[in-house]
C-alpha positions in Angstrom: -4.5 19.9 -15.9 -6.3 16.4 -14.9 -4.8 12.7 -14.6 -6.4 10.0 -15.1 -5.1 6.1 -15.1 -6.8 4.2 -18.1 -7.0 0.6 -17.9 -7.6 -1.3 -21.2 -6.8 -4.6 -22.0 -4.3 -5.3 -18.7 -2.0 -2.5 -19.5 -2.6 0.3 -16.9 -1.9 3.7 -19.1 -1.1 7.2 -17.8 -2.7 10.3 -19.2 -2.4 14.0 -18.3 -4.2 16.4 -20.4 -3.0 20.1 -20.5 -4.3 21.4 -23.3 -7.5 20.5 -25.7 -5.3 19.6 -28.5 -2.5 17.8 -26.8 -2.4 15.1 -23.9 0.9 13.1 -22.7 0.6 9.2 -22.1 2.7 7.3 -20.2 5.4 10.3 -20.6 5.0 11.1 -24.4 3.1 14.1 -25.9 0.5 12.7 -28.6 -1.2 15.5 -30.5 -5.1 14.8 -31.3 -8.4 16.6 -32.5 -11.5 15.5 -31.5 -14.5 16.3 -33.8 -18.0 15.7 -32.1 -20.8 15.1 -33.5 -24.6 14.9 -32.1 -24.7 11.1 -32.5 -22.7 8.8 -30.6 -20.2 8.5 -32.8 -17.0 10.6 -32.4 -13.9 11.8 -35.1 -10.8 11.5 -33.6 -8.1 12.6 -35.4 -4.6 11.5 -33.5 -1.2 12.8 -35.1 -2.4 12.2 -39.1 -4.4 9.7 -38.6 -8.5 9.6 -38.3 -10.5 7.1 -35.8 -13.7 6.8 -36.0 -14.5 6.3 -32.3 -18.1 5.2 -30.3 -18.5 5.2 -26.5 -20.7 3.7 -24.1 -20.7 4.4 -20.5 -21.4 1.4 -18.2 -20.9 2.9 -15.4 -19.0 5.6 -13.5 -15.7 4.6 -14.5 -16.5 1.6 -16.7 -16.4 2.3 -20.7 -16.8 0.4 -23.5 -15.1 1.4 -26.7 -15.1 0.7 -30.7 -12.6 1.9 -32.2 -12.0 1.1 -35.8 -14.3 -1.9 -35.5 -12.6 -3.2 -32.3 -14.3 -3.6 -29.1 -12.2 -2.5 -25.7 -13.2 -2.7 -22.7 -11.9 0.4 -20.5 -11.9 1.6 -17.0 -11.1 5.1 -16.3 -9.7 6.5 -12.8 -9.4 10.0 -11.7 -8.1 10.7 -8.5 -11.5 11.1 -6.9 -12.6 7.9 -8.4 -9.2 6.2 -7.4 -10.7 7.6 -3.7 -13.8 5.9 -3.6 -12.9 2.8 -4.7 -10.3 2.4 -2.0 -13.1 3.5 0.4 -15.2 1.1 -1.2 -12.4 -2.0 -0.8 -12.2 -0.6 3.1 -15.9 -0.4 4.0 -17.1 -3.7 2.8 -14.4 -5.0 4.6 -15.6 -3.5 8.0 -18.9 -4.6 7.2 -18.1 -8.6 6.4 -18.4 -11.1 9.3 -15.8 -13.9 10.0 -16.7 -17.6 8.9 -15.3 -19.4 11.7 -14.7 -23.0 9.5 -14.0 -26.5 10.4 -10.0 -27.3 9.4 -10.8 -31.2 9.2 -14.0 -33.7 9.1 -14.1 -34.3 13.4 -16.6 -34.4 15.9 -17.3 -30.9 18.3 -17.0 -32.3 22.0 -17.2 -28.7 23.1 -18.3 -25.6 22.3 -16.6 -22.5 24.4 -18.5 -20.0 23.7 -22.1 -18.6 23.6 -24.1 -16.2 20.9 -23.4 -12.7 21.9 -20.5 -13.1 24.0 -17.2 -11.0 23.3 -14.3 -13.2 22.4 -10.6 -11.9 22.3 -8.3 -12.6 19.3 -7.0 -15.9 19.9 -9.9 -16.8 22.4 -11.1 -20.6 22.1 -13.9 -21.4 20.4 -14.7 -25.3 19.7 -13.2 -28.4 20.8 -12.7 -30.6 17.3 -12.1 -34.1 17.6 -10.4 -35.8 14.8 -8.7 -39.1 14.4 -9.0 -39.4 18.9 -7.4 -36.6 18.9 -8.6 -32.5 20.6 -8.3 -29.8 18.8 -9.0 -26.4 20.2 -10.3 -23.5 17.1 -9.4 -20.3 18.3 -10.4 -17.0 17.0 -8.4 -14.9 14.5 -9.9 -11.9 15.5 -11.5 -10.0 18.3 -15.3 -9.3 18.0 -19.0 -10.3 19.1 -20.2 -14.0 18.6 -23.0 -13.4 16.0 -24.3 -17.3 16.0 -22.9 -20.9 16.4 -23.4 -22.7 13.7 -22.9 -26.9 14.9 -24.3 -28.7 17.9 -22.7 -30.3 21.0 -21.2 -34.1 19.9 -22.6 -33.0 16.1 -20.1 -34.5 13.3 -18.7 -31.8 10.6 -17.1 -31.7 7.6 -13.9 -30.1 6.3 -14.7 -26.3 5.3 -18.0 -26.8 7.4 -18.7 -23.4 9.1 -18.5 -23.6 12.8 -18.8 -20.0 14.4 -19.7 -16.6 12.7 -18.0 -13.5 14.2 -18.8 -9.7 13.9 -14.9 -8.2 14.3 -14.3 -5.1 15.9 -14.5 -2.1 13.5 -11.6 -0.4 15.3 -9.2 -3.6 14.7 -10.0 -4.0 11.1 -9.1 -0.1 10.8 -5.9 -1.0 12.6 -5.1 -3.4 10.3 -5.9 -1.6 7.2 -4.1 1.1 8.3 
């Protein structure tokens, strides 16, 4: 018996196959016979009725299907693939760095920090002035200063990056987790 999740057009469908003329989606038993053939194209026969089916693999998961002269786009999930691509979404997440960014236009008057140094969650970073008034950018997470990005008395813009940090692997597990 394998599961699979099939997701076509939006709709996320659930099919367990048990035997080779029989599979259950979403809860019902549908009855089918395939009929291959040594081109691409496929007979599938599904309750009475025939489909003449064609499929193209894009990639490990990724299909795309005619069927009857309609196109669908289909992705196709086991439970080993459903694995790896939660890995996948939790590895490139360890691996990104933090854009430290500007939260309005201002001018730096100070920068607390140096390349390389360790900084705690919450540490402060920049002094921002805006409108005559100090603001202190602190750190969101804990991690290694990778660069600074402005100048002492430069001006910056909204969005502007300011700082980028390397977090902590072992915090971002924490947090996935």
């Amino acid at each position: 018996m394998k599961q699979y999740n099939v997701i076509a057009e939006g709709e996320t469908l659930n099919i367990v196959t048990t035997s080779p003329d029989y599979m259950i989606i979403n809860g019902e038993r549908i009855d089918y016979q395939s009929v291959i053939s040594d081109t691409e194209l496929s007979q599938i026969k599904v309750s009475s009725k025939y489909f003449n089916v064609l499929c193209k693999k894009i990639s490990e998961t990724d299909f795309e299907l005619w069927i009857q002269h309609h196109v669908f786009k289909v992705k196709v999930e086991d439970s080993r693939s459903q694995l790896l691509s939660r890995f996948k979404k939790f590895s490139s997440s360890i691996l990104e760095t933090v854009n430290v960014k500007a939260p309005m236009p201002g001018l730096v008057k100070a920068i607390e920090v140096t390349q390389g140094e360790l900084i705690e969650k919450g540490g402060g970073l920049i002094i921002l002035e805006a409108m005559k008034m100090e603001n202190e950018i602190r750190s969101i997470v804990r991690g290694r200063v990778k660069s600074i990005e402005v100048k002492l008395n430069s001006s910056v813009e909204k969005d502007q990056t300011l700082i980028i940090i390397e977090p902590f692997v072992e915090d971002l597990i924490k947090e996935v987790k």
